[in-house]
C-alpha positions as CSV (number, residue, x, y, z in Angstrom):
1,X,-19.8,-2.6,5.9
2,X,-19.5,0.7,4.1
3,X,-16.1,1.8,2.7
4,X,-14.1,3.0,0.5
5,X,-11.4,0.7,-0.1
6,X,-7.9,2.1,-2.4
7,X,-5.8,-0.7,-3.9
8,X,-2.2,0.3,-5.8
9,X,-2.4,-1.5,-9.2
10,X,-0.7,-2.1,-12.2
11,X,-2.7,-3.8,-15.0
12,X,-5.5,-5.1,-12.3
13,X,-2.8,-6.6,-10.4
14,X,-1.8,-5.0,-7.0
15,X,1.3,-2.7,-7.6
16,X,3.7,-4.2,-5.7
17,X,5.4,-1.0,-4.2
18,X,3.3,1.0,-2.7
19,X,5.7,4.0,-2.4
20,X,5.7,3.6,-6.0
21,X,2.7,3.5,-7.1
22,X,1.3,5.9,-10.0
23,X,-2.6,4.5,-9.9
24,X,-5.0,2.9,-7.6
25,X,-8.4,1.8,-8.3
26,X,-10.9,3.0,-5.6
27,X,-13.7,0.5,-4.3
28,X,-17.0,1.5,-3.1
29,X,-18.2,-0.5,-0.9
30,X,-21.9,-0.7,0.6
31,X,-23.3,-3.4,2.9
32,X,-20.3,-5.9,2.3
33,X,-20.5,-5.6,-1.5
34,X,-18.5,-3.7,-3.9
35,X,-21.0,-1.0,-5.9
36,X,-18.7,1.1,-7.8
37,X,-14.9,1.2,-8.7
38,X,-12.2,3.8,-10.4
39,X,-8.7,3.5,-11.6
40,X,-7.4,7.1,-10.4
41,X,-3.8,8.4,-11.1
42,X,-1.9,10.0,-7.6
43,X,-0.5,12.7,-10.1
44,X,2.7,12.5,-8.2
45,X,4.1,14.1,-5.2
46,X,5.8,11.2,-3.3
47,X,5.4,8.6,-0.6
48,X,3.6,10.7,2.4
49,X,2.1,13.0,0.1
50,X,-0.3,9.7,-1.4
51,X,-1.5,9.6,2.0
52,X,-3.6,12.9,1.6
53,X,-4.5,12.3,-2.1
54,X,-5.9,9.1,-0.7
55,X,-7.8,11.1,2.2
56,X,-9.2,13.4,-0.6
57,X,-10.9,10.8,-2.3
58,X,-12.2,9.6,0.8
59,X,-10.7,6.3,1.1
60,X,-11.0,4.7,4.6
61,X,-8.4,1.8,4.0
62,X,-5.3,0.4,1.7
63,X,-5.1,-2.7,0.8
64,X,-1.5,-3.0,-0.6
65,X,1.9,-5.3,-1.1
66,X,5.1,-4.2,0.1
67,X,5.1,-0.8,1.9
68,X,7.8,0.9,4.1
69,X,7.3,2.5,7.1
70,X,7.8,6.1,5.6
71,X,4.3,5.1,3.7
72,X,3.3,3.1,6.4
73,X,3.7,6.5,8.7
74,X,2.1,8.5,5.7
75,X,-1.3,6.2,6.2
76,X,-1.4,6.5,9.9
77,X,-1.1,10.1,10.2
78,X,-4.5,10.4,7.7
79,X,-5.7,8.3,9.4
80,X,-5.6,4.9,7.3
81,X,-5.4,1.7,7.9
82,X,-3.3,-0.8,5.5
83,X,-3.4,-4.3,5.2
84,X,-0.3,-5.3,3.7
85,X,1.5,-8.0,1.8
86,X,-1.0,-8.6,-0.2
87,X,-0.3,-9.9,-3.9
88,X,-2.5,-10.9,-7.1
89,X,-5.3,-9.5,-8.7
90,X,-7.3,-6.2,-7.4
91,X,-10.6,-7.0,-7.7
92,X,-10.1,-10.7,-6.2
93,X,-8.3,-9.5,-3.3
94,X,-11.4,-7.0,-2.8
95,X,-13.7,-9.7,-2.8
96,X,-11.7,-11.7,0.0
97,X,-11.3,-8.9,1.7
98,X,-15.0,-8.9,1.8
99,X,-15.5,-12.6,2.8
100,X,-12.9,-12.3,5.2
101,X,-10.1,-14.3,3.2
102,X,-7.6,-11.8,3.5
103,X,-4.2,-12.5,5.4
104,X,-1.8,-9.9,5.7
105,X,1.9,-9.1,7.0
106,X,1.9,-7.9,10.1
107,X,4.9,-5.2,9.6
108,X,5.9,-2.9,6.6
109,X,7.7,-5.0,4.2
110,X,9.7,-3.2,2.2
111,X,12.0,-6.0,0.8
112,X,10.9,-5.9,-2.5
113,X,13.8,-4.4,-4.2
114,X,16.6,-5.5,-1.5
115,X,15.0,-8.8,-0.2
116,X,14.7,-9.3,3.3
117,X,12.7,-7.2,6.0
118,X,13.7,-3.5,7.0
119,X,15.6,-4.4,10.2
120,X,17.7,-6.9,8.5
121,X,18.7,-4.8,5.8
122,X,19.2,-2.0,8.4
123,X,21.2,-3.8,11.1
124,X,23.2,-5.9,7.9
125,X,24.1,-2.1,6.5
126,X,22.6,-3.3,3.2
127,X,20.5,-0.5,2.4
128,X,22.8,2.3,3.7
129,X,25.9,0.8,1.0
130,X,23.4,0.2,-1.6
131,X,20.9,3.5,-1.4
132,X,23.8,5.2,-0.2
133,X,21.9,7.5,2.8
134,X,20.6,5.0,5.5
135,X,17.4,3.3,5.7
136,X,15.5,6.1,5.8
137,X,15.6,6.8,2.0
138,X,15.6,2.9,1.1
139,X,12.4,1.9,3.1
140,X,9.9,3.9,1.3
């Protein structure tokens, strides 16, 4: 496999929101094995507007925690793939990734800050009393 793989982090751990996230180191990756890696600041500009910085470094997959469906939506429309709900250390996650190791969630999961999934939070009202404007501004 040839790649290049982006993974939010905070001190070599995987950020846990992606929405959030202010760096991400960059994986190269060339016949299965990792050959180069950066730690690359975003420089700002909000949750659909990483999907494009990520597109300009020509990153081909996330490999991220929790991540909302605005985020989520971001990734898809540049046309990359996430695997989410992934936690620990960057480089070890990489390296599972590789091997095959590697389980993910199957739907954002943006219950970081509000525990829960997205639909419960949604259909319990949680996020519209607590964020004040609907789900929309809560699920990142």
């Amino acid at each position: 496999m040839n790649a290049t793989i982006a993974i939010p982090v905070e001190n070599d751990n995987i950020f846990e929101h992606f929405g959030k996230a202010t760096k991400f180191k960059i994986y190269t990756i060339e016949n299965n094995k990792v050959v180069d890696n950066i730690v690359a600041e975003t420089e700002g500009g909000g949750h659909e507007a990483v999907g494009l910085w990520l597109v300009m470094r020509g990153v081909n997959a996330v490999i991220c925690g929790r991540i909302g469906p605005g985020s989520l939506g971001a990734l898809a429309a540049a046309g990359i793939p996430a695997l989410m709900g992934i936690e620990g250390n960057a480089d070890e996650a990489i390296e599972k990734f590789l091997a095959g190791e590697l389980t993910e969630s199957d739907e954002p999961n943006c219950g970081g800050h509000h525990g829960g999934s997205c639909a419960s939070r949604c259909s319990s009202h949680e996020c519209g009393s607590h964020c004040g404007s609907g789900c929309g501004s809560c699920c990142h």
